[in-house]
Backbone bond lengths (Angstrom), bond angles and torsions (degrees), N, CA, C in turn:
res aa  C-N    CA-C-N  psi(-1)  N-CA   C-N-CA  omega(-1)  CA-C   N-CA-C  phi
1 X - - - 1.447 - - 1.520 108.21 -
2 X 1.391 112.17 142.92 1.603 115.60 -176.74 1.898 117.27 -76.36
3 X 0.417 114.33 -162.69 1.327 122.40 172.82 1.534 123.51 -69.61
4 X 1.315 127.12 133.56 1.509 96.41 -159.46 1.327 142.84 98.90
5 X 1.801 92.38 -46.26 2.027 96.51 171.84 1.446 85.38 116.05
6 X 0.950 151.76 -60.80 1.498 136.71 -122.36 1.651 101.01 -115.23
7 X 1.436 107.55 111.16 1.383 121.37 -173.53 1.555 111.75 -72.47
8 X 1.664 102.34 135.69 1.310 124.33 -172.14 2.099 115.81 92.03
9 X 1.353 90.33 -7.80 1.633 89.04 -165.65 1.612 107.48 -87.91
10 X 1.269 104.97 158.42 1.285 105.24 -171.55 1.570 99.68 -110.55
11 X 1.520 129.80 177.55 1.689 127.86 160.70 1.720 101.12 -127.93
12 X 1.045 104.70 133.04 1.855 122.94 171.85 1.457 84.99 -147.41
13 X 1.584 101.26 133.02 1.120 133.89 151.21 1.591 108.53 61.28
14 X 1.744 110.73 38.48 1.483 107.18 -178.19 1.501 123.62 80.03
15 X 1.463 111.49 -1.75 1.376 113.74 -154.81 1.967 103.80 -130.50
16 X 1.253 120.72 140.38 1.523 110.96 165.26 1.179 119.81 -67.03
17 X 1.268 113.96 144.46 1.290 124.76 168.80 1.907 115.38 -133.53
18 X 1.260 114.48 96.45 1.518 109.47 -176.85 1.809 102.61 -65.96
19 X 1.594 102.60 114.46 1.452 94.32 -179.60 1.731 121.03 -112.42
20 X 1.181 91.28 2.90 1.416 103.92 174.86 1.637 105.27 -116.96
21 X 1.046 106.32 117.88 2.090 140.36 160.83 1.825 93.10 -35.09
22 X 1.459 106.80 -64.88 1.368 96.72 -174.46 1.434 124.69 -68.52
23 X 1.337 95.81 -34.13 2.106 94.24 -178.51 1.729 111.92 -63.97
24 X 0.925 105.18 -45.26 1.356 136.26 175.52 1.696 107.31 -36.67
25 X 1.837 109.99 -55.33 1.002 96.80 -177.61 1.248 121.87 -125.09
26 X 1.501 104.55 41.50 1.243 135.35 170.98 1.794 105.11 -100.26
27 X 1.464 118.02 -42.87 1.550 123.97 167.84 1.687 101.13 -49.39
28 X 1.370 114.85 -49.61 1.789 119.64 -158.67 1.635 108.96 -75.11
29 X 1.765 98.69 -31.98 1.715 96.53 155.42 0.939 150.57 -55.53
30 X 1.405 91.52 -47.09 2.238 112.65 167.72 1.029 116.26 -76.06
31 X 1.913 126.59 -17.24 1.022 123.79 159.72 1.795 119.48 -68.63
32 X 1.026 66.78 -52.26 2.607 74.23 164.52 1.288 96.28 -48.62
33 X 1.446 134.22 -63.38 1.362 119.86 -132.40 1.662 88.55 -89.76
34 X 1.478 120.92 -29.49 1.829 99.70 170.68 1.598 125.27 -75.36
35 X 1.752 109.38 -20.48 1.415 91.56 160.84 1.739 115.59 -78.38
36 X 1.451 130.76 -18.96 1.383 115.58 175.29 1.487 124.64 -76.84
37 X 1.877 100.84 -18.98 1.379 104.54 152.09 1.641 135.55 -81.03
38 X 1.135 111.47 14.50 1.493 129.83 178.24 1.818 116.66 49.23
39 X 1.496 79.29 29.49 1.551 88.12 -170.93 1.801 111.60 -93.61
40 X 1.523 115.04 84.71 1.099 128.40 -165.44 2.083 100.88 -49.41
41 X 1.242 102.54 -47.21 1.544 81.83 -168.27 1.065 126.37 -108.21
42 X 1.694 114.91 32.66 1.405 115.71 142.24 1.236 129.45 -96.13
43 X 1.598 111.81 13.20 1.229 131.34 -175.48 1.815 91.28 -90.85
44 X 1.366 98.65 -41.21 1.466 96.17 -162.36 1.219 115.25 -79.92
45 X 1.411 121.30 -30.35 1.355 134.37 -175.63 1.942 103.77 -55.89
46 X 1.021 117.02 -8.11 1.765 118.89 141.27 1.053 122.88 -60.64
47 X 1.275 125.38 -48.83 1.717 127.09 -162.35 1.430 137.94 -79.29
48 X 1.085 157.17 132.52 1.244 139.52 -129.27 1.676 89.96 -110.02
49 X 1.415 114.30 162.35 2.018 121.75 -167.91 1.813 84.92 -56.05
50 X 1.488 112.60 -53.51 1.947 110.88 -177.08 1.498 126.22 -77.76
51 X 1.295 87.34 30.40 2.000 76.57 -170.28 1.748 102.08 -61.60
52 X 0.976 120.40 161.79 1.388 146.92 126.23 1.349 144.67 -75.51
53 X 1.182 130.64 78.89 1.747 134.79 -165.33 1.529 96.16 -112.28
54 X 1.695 102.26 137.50 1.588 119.19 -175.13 1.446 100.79 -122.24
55 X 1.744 142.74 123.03 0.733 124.49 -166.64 2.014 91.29 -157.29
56 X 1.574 110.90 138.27 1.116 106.83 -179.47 1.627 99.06 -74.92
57 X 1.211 157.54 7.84 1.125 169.60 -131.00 1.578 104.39 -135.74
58 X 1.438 104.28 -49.84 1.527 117.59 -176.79 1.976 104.52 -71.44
59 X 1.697 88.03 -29.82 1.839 92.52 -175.38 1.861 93.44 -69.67
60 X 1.019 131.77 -55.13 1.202 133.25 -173.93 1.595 121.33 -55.07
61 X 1.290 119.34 -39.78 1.411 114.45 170.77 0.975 105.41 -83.00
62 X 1.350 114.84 -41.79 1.880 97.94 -163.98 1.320 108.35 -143.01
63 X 1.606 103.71 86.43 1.282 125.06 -150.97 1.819 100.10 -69.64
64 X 0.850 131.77 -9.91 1.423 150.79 -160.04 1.825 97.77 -80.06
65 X 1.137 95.70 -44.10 1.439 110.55 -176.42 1.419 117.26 -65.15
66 X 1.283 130.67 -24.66 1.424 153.81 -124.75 1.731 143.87 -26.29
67 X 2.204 67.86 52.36 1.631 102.34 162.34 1.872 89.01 107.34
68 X 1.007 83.24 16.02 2.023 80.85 -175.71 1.096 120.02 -142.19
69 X 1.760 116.92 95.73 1.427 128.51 -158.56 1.352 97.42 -91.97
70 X 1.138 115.98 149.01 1.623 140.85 173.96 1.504 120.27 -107.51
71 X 1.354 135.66 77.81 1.489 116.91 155.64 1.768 87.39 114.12
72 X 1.591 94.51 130.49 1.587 79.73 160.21 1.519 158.24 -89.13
73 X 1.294 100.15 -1.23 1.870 88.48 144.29 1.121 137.77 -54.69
74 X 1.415 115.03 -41.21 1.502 117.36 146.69 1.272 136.99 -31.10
75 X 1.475 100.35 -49.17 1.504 101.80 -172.32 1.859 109.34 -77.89
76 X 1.556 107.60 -39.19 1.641 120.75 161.34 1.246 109.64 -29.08
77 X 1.571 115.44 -63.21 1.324 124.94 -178.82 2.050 116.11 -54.62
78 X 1.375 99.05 -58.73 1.611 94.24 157.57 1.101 148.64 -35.45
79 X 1.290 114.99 -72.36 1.660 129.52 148.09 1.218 118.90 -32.93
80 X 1.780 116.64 -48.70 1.408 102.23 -179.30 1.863 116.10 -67.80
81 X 1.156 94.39 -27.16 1.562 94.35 -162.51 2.054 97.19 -72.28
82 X 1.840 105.43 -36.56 1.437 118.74 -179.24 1.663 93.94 -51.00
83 X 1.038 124.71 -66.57 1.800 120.12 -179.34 1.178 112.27 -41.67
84 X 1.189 114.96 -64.67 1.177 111.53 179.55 1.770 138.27 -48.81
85 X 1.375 108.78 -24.99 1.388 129.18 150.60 1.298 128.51 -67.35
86 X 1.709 116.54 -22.53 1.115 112.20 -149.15 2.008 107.44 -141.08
87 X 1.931 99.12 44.64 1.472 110.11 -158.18 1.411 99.75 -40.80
88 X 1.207 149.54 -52.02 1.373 142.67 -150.53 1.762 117.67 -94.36
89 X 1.434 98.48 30.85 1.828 113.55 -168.99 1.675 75.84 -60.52
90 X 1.404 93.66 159.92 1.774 123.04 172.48 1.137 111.35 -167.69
91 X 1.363 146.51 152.56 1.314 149.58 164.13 1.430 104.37 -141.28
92 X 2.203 99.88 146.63 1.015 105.59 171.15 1.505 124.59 -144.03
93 X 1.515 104.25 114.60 1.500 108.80 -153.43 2.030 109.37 -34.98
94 X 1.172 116.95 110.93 1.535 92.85 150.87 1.301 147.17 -99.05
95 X 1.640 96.87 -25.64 1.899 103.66 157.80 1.443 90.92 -173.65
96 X 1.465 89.22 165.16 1.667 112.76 -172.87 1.390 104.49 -103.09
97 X 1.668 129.01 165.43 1.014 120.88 169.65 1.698 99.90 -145.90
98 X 0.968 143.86 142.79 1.652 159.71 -166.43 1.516 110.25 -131.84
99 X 1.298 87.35 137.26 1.513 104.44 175.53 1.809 118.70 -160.95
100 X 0.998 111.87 -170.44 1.708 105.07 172.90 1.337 109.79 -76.02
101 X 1.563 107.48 116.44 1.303 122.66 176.10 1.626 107.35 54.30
102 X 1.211 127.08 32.28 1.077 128.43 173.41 1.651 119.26 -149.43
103 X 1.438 121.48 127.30 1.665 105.81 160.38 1.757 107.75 -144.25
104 X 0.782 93.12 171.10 1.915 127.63 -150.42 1.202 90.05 -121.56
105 X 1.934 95.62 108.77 1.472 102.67 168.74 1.705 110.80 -106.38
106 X 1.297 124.25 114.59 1.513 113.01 -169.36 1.699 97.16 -115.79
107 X 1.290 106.35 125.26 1.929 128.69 -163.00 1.833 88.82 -157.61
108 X 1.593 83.18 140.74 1.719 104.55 147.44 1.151 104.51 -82.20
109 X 1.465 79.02 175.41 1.719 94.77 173.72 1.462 110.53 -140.44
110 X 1.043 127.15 -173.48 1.296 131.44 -160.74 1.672 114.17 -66.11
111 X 1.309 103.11 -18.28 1.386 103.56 -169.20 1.771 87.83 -104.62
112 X 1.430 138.15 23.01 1.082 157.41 167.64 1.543 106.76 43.12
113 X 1.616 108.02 43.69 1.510 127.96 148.95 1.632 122.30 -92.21
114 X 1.329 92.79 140.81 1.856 85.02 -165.41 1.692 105.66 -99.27
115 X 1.040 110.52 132.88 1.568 137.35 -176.08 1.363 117.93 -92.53
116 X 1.330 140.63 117.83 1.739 141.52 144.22 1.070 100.14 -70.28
117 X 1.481 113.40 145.25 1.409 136.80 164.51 1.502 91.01 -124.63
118 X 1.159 117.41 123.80 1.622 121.92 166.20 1.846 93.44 -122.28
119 X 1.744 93.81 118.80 0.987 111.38 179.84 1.265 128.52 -113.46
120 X 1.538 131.28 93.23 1.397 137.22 -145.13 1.267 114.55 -94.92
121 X 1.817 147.85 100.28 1.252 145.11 172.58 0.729 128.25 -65.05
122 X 1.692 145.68 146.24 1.250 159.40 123.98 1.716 99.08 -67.08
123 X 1.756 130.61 123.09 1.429 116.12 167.76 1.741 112.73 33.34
124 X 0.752 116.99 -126.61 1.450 130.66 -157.78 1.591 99.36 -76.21
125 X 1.394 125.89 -49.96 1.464 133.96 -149.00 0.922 93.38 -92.88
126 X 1.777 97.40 153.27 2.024 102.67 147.44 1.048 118.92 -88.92
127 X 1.293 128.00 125.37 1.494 116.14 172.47 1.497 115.34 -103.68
128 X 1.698 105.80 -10.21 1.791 94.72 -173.28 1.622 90.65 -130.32
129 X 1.610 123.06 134.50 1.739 132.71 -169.33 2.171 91.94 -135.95
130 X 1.304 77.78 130.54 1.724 82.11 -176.22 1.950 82.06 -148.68
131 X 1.476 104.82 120.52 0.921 136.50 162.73 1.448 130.08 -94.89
132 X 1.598 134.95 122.64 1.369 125.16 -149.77 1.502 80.20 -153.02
133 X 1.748 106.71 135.20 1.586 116.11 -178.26 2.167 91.54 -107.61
134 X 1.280 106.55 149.75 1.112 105.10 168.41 1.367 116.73 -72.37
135 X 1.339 127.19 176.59 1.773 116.34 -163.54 1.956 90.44 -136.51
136 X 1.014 105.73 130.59 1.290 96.69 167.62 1.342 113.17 -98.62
């Protein structure tokens, strides 16, 4: 494992860099396969105690929020209640995208609309999740 926790990644200048294609989209797999396993907290066991995740999804369950989760109990609390609305969730990787301290998970989903996950690191964690539905 590289520095940090997160296999395949390299550090220049304090900062992530996913430099391997395969590690990269080997993270975006296991991330699919814990949301198709509905297994909320190995999803989370990425996320840092402050993340920030923005999600038109988050505006819909928990409109209170208004689409802008704070911290992850929060987000636990989201997701769980999002599953729970949403028995037949599925995802299916369609491509990854990498960058510094950042990668782009692009998957349908069950309702076979395609989703970005731009997933922003601090070291090991995510601390910043911005979710974007395609628009037809």
């Amino acid at each position: 494992m590289a520095p940090g926790g997160v296999i395949g990644a390299r550090w220049a200048l304090g900062t992530l860099c996913f430099v391997d294609a395969s590690d990269s989209i080997r993270f975006a797999n296991e991330w699919i396969a814990h949301w198709n396993a509905r297994d909320v907290e190995a999803v989370l066991s990425h996320f840092a105690d402050d993340v920030v995740f923005t999600s038109p999804t988050a505006l819909r369950f928990v409109p209170e929020s208004g689409g802008i989760v704070h911290g992850k109990d929060a987000l636990r609390s989201y997701w769980t209640v999002a599953l729970n609305g949403i028995p037949d969730l599925h995802f299916e990787l369609v491509a990854t995208y990498v960058g510094i301290d950042i990668i782009v998970i692009n998957y349908r989903n069950q309702r076979g609309v395609l989703v970005n996950e731009v997933l922003t690191f601090r070291g090991e964690l995510i601390v910043a999740g911005f979710a974007s539905h395609l628009i037809d």
